[in-house]
C-alpha positions in Angstrom: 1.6 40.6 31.9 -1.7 42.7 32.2 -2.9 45.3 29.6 -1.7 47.9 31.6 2.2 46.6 32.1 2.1 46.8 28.7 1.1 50.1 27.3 3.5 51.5 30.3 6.4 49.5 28.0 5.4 51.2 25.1 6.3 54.8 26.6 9.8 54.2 26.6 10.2 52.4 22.8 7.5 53.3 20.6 3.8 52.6 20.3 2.2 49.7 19.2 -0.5 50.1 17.7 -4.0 49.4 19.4 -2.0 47.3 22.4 -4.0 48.6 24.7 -7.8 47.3 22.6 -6.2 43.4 21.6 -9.0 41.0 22.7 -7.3 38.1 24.7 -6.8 35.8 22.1 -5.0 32.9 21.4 -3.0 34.0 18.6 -0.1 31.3 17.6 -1.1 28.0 18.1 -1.0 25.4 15.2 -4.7 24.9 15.7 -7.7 27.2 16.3 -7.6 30.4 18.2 -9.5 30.3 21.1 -10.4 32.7 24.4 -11.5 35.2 22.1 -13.0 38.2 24.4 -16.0 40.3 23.1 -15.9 42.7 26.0 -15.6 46.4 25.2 -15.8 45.9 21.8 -15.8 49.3 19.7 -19.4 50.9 19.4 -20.0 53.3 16.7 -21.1 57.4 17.9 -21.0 61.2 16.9 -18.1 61.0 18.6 -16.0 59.3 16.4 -15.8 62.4 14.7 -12.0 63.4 14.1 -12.6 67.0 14.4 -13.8 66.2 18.1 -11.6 64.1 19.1 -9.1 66.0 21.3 -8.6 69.1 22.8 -4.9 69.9 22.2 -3.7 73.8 22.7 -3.3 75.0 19.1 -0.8 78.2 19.5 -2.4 81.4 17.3 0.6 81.5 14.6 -1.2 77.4 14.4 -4.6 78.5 14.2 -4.5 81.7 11.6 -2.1 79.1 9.2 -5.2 76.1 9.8 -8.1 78.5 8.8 -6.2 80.0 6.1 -5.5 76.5 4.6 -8.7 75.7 5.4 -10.4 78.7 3.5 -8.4 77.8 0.4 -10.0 74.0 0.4 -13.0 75.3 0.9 -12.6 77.7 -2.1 -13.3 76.7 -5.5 -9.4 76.4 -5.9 -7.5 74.7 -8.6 -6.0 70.6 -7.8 -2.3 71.9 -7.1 -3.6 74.5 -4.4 -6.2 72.3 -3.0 -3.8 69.5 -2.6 -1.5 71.8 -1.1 -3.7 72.8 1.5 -4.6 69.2 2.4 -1.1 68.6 3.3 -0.2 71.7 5.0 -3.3 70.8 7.4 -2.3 67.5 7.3 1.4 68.8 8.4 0.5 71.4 11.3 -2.0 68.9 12.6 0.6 65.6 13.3 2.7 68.4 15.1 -0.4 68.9 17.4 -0.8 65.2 17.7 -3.9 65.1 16.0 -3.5 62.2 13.4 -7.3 61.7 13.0 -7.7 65.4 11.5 -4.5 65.0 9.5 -6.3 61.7 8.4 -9.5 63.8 7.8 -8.0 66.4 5.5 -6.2 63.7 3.4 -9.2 61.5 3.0 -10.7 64.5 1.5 -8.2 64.8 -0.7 -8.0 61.5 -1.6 -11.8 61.3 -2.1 -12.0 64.5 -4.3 -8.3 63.6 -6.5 -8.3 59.3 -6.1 -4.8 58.6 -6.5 -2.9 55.4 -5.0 -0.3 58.0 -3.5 -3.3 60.3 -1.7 -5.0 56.9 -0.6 -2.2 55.8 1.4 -1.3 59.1 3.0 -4.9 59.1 3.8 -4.4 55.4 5.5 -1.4 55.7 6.7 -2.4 59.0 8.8 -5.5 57.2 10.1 -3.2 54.6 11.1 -1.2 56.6 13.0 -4.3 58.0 15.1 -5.1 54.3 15.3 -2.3 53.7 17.4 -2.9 56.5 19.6 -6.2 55.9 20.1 -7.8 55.6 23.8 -11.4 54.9 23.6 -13.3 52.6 21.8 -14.6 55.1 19.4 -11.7 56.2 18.3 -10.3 52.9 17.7 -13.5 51.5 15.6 -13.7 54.7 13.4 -9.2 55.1 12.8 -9.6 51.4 12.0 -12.2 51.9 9.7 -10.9 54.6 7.7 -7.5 53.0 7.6 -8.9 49.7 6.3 -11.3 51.9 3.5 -8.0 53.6 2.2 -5.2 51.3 2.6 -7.5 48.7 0.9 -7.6 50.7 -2.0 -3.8 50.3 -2.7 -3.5 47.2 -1.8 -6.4 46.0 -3.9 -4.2 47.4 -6.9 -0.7 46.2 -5.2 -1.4 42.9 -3.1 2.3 43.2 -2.8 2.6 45.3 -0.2 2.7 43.5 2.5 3.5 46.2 5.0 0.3 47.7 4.6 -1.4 44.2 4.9 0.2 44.1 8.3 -1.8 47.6 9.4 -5.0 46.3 8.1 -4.8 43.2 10.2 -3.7 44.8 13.2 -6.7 46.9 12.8 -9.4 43.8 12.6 -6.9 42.3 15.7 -8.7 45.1 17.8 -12.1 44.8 15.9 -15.2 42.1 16.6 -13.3 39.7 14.6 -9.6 40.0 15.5 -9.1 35.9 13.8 -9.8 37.9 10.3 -6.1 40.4 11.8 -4.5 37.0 12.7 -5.1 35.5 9.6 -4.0 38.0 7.8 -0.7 38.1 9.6 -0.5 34.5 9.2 -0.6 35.2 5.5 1.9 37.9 5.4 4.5 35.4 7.5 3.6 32.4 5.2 4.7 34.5 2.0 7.4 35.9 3.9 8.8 34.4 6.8 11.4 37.3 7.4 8.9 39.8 7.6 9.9 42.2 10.4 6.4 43.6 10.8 4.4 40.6 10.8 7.1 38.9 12.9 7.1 42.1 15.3 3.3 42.4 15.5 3.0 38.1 16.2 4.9 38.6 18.8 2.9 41.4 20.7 -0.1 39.5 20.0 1.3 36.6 21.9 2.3 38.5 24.8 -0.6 39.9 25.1 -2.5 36.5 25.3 -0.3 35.7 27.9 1.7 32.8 25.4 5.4 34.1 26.5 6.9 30.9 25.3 5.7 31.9 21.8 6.6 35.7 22.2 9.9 34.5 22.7 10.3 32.3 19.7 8.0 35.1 17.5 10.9 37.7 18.6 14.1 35.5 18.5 13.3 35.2 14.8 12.9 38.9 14.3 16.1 39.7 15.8 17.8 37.2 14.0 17.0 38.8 10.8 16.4 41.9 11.6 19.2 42.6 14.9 18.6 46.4 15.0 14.8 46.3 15.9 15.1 48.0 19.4 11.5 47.4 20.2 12.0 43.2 19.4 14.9 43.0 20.9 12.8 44.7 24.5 10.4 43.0 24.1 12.3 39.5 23.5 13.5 40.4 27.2 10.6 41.2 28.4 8.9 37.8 27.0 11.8 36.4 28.8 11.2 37.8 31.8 7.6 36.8 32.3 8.4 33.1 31.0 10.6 32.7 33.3 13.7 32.7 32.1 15.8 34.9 34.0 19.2 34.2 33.0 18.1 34.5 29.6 16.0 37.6 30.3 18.9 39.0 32.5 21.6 39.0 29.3 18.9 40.5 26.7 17.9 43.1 29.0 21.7 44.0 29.2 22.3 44.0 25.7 19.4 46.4 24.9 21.2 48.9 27.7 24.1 48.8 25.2 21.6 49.8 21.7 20.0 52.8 23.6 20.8 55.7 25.4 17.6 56.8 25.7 16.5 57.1 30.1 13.0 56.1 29.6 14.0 52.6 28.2 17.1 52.1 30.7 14.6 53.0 33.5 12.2 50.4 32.6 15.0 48.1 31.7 16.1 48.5 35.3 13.1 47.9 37.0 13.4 44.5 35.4 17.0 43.8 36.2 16.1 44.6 39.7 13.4 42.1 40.2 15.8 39.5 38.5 
């Protein structure tokens, strides 16, 4: 499946984050990865700033509550309002689709108040406008700031292995996506029923073109985990492109019957009608 087919998926479930950047990488063999690509690799720029980043509309009722909020940051206000602020920016601005300035105003936050709790708000946003990222910039500067502020919790909590899974999905797209696998290797080897890692393996291995393993990455995460929607597509999909079209034929049934939603039957249909 090419790069392309693949983010076109992703319109109808939900989207996975930096798809569209993996390096074609061998991802799950037993021995050294190999095929590692170094083309279009994220360079660094001005524009990798978030406050110019897009160009959504912003309605006026949007933009007198952003400079308001932003007027109180910028005055010498006390934690409670200044925190406030932060996330009210933070709010309006994931309505508008613009994670990297919710990230923006949250880092600030978390920079000027360092908390665990504002960290991984911070993070978390960023990693939201990682996933949505389209350019190269974008992606090496979300990545960036997602790694500087989900490290910090989970330099405190090596437990959480869900935000170890965002941090190696953000090297997976960087100049050393082996240091993401690794990491997701690790995650799986501590806990085998992880759905994240087990989810995120799986895309990785379609996207190096190693179906076979997609399907085997997938069939575990639906066995433990039977309502993931996006596995259970995707297990089809890996299917499909391995060339196994009864089996691809019955899964792409049975995720008709989890969803009513027409994107996802369309594309499921498309499928069934080159079967």
């Amino acid at each position: 499946m090419k790069r392309s087919q693949l983010i076109l998926l992703l319109i109808g479930v939900i989207a996975v984050v930096g798809l569209y950047a993996l390096p074609k990488v061998v991802v799950d063999n037993e021995g050294e990865a190999d095929g590692i690509s170094q083309e279009n690799q994220p360079e660094t720029s001005e524009s990798a700033n978030p406050m110019a980043m897009h160009d959504a509309e912003i309605s006026l009722d949007q933009a007198e509550k952003i400079n308001a909020l932003k007027l109180q940051i910028a005055a010498n206000s006390s934690q409670e309002d200044y925190l406030s602020s932060a996330d009210g920016l933070a709010s309006i601005y994931r309505e508008l689709g613009m994670y990297d300035s919710a990230g923006y105003f949250l880092s600030l936050a978390a920079d000027k108040y360092p908390s665990g709790e504002l960290s991984e708000k911070a993070g978390n946003a960023y990693y939201e406008a990682f996933g949505f990222a389209l350019d190269a910039d974008k992606v090496s500067f979300t990545a960036d700031q997602t790694r500087k502020y989900l490290t910090q919790v989970l330099d405190k909590d090596p437990a959480r292995l869900d935000l170890k899974t965002k941090i190696a999905m953000t090297y997976v797209s960087s100049s050393n996506p082996m240091q993401g696998i690794t990491m997701l290797r690790e995650v799986l080897a501590q806990d085998p029923t992880n759905e994240d890692g087990l989810f995120n393996m799986g895309i990785l291995s379609m996207q190096s073109g190693q179906y076979k393993r997609a399907t085997e990455r997938f069939e575990e995460l639906i066995q433990y985990h039977p309502n993931n929607l996006q596995g259970q597509f995707y297990l089809a999909v890996s299917y499909f492109e391995a060339n196994q079209k009864n089996k691809a034929k019955a899964q792409f049934e049975k995720v008709k019957e989890m969803t009513q939603d027409e994107m996802i039957l369309g594309s499921i249909q498309s499928y069934l009608d080159k079967l």
